[in-house]
N, C-alpha and C positions, 0 to 999 in steps of 0.2 A: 575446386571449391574456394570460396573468399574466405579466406582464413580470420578476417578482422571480422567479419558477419556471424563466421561460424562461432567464434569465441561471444562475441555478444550475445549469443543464442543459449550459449551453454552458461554463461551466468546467469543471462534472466533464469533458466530454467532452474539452477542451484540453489539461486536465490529466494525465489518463489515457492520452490518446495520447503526451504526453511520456512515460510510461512504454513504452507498447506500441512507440516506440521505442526506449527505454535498454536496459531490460532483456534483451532476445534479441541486440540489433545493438550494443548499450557494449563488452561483453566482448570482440568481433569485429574492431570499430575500432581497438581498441587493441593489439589483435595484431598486425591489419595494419600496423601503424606501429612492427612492433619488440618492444614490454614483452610482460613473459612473468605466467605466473600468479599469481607474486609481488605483480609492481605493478598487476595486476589485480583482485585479493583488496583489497591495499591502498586502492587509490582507491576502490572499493565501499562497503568498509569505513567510509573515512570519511566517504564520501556519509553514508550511514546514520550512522552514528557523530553526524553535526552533529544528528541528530536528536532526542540526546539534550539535545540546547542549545538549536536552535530555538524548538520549539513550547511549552515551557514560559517561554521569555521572552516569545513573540507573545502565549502564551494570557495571561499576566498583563498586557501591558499592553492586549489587547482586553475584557477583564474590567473593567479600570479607564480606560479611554479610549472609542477608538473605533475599534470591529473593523471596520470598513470600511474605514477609514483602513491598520490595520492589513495587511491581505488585497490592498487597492489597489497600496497604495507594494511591498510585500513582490513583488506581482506582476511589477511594473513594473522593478523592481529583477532579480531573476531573468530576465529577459528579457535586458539589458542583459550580466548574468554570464554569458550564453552564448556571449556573444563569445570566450572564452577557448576554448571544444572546438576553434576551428576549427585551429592549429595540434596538428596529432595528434602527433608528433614530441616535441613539448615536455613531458617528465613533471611537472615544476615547476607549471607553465600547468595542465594536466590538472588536476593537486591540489587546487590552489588553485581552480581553477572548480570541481571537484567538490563540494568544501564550501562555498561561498557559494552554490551552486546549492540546494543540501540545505535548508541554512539558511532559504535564504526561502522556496522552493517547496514543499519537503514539509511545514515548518509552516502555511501556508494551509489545508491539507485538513483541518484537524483544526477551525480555523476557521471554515469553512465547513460543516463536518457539524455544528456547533452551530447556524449562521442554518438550514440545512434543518431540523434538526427542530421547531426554533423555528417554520418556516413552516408547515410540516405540521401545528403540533398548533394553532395559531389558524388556519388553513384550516379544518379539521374541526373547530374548535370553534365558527365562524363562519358558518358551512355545513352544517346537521350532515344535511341533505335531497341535499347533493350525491354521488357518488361521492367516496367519503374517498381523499387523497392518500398515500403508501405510499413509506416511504423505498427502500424496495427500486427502486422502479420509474424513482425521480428517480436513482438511483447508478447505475443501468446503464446510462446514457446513457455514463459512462465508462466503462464496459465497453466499449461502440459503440465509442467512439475508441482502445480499447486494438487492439481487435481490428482494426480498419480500417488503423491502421498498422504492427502487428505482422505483420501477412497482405501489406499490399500492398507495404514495405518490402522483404523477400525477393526476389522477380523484380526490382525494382528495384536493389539494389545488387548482383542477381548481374551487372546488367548494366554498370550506372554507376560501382560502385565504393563500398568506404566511405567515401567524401570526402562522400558525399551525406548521411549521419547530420548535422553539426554544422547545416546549412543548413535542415532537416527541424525539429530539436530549436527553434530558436532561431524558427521561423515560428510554431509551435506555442504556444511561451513568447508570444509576441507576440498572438495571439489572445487566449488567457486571461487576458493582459494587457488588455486589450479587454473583455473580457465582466466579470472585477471590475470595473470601473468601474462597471459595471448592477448590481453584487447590492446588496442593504437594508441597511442600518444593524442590527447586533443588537438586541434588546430590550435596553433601559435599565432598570440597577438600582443600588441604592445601593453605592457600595462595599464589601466586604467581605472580612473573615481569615476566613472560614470553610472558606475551599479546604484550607488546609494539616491540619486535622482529617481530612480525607480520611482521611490516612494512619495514623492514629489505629485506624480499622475493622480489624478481623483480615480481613472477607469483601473488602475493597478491595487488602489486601496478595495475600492469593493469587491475588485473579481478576489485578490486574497482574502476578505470576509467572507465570498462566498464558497470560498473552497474550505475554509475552515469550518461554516456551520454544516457544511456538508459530512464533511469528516467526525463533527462532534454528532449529529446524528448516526453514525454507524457503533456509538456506544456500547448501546447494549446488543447489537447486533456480534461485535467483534468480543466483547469482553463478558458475555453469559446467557448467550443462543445455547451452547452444548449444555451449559448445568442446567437453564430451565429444560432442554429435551430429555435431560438427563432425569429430571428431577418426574415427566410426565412419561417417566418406563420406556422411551428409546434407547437402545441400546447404541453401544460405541458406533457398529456397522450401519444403523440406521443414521445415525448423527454426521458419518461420513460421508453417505449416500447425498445426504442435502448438500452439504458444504460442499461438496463436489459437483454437484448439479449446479448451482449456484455458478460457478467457473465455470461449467461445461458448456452453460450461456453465457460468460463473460467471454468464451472462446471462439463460440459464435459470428458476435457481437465485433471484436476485434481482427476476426476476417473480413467482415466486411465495412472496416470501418471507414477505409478509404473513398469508398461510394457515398456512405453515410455521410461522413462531413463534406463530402464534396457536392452531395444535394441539397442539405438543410444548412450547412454554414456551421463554424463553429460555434456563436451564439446561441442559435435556435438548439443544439444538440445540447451544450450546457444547463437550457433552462429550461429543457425537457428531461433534461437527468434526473434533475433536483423534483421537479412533479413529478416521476414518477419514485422519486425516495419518497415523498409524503406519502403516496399510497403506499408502495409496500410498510411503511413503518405502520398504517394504519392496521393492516392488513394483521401483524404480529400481535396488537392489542387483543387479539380474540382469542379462545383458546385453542392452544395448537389442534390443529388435523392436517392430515397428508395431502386435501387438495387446498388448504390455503396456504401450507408451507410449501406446497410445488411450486401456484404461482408468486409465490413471496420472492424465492430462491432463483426462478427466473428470470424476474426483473432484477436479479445482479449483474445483470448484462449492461445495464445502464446507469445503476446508479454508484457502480464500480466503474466497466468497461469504458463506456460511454460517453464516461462524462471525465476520466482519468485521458483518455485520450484527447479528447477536445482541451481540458486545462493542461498538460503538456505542449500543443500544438498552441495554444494562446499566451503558452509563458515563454516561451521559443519568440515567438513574435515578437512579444515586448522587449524584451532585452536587446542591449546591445550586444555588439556583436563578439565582443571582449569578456564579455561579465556573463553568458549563455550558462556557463556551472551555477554561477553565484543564484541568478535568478531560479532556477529549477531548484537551488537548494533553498530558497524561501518557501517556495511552493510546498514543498516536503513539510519544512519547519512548522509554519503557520496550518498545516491543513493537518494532516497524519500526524506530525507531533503537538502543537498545542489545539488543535480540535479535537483529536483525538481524544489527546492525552486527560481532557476537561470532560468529554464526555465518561469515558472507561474511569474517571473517579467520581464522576457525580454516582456513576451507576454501581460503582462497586460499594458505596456510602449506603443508597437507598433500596439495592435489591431485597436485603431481607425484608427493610421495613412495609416496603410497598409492591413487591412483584414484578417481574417481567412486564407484565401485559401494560400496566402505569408509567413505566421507564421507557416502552415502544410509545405513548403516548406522545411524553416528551420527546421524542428523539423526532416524533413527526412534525412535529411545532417548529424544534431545531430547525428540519427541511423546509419547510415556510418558510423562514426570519430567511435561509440560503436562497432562494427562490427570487423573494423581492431583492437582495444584495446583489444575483448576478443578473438581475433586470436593468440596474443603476449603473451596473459596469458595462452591459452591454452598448447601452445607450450612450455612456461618456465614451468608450471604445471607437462606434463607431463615428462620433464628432472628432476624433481626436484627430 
């Protein structure tokens, strides 16, 4: 077995089940203990929000150090910050875990999707007689772990309770704490300013706007899908069931995504994401039922999967070949953390006042405004 693959494998997975915990069961937790949608919005918010600070200081010093080092301690370190979820009670505690958690563990992935393609493209340059390795295929191992605890979680705290979340989260932390310790060392290069010319490029400024408005439309998708399901009598198990479907198409999706971008191009796959996040967001404006929430939760295939792979594979491209961390940790920055992080507070501001089904509106407009941005990038892309 490839020992540097396998390890890869078993982060994303660690990693990603820490989401397939947060995401559906955070919001839930913290109800239960009191805080209303406000401080709900809020702590999300700055979970993401850190992201705009993380991954752009890890990516510079994994650029100019050592991204192992980096990815290891960061690990290790986030593990440790989880000790704060356990009192629920505490908003303060909450905060302040929320953003040191952010901090180190969302900037790892961006990390890390540097050493995979890094590995992937001397695997197949090393090999070129073997079956070629397919980022698609190595990322949905986190998909596995999104879905394995976003599904099995459900029946679980409908019975145990949310007390079970902090204990879940922090095992989870502790694995991938465990498994960095096995990933490689990044390829070694010479120092180099060549990262901050990035921004220099017209086609790098919009494909980053387009990944940002992308990202700020999954607002109210990420930060209060479970309390309005919650709020229209689905139950924990039923809340799970979606969000897990949701992945079980993004799983899909990322099998074969190597075909996919290798028939419609990355461009075309990019800006078909985003169409088809305007629909689904449209789709949420109504009042939920089981057959528009299936296909809603379907097309996470793409407006996740899809479209996370092609902006991976296009941000790889851009960079140089020195700065490969730094660039995927902008990518992170500007999209999951300041898209995000502006959408999950626009929404956690206006959910009481104006409802789910009005904050899906917005969030599909958002997918618009992304839509024409990565049209503009597409096109300076390909003059460039």
């Amino acid at each position: 077995m490839n020992s540097p693959i396998f390890a890869v494998r078993g982060f994303y997975a660690c990693n990603f089940a820490v989401l397939g915990a947060w995401i559906p069961y955070w919001p839930l937790y913290m109800s239960r203990h009191g805080h209303d949608a406000a401080a709900i919005g809020l702590l999300i918010a700055l979970s993401l929000g850190a992201k705009l600070l993380g991954p752009p200081l890890w990516g510079h010093l994994a650029d100019r150090g050592s991204r192992y080092r980096v990815i290891a301690g960061s690990s290790c370190a986030a593990w440790l910050v989880s000790l704060l979820f356990f009192p629920g009670d505490n908003l303060l505690l909450l905060l302040l875990g929320a953003v040191l958690f952010s901090l180190l563990q969302n900037a790892q992935l961006s990390l890390v999707e540097a050493t995979t393609l890094e590995l992937i493209d001397r695997h197949n340059g090393q090999n070129p007689h073997h079956p070629p390795l397919d980022y698609g295929r190595i990322r949905l191992w986190g998909s596995w772990g999104f879905i394995l605890f976003s599904l099995g979680l459900g029946p679980l705290t409908d019975r145990w309770g949310m007390t079970l979340l902090p204990w879940v989260l922090s095992g989870l932390l502790l694995a991938a704490a465990l498994f960095s310790l096995q990933l490689p060392e990044g390829e070694r290069h010479t120092p180099s300013h060549l990262s901050p010319a990035l921004f220099s490029l017209p086609h790098v400024r919009w494909f980053y706007l387009a990944a940002l408005l992308m990202q700020f439309s999954h607002g109210a998708y990420y930060g209060f899908l479970s309390l309005h399901l919650d709020n229209h009598a689905f139950s924990h198990g039923a809340i799970g069931l979606l969000w897990t479907l949701g992945v079980a198409a993004e799983v899909v999706l990322l099998r074969y995504s190597g075909p996919l971008l290798a028939r419609l191009g990355v461009s075309r796959v990019l800006s078909l994401s985003l169409l088809l996040a305007v629909l689904r967001w449209t789709l949420y404006t109504l009042p939920p039922s089981w057959p528009l929430l299936l296909a809603g939760q379907l097309l996470h295939a793409f407006t996740f999967g899809s479209f996370h792979v092609a902006a991976v594979r296009r941000t790889f491209s851009m960079a140089p070949q020195a700065s490969r961390a730094t660039a995927q940790a902008w990518y992170t920055a500007l999209s999951f953390g300041l898209g995000g992080g502006i959408g999950i507070l626009l929404c956690g501001n206006l959910y009481d006042s104006i409802g789910a089904e009005l904050l899906f509106a917005i969030m599909a407009a958002g997918a618009t405004l992304g839509w024409l941005a990565m049209q503009r990038a597409s096109r300076l892309f390909a003059a460039f």
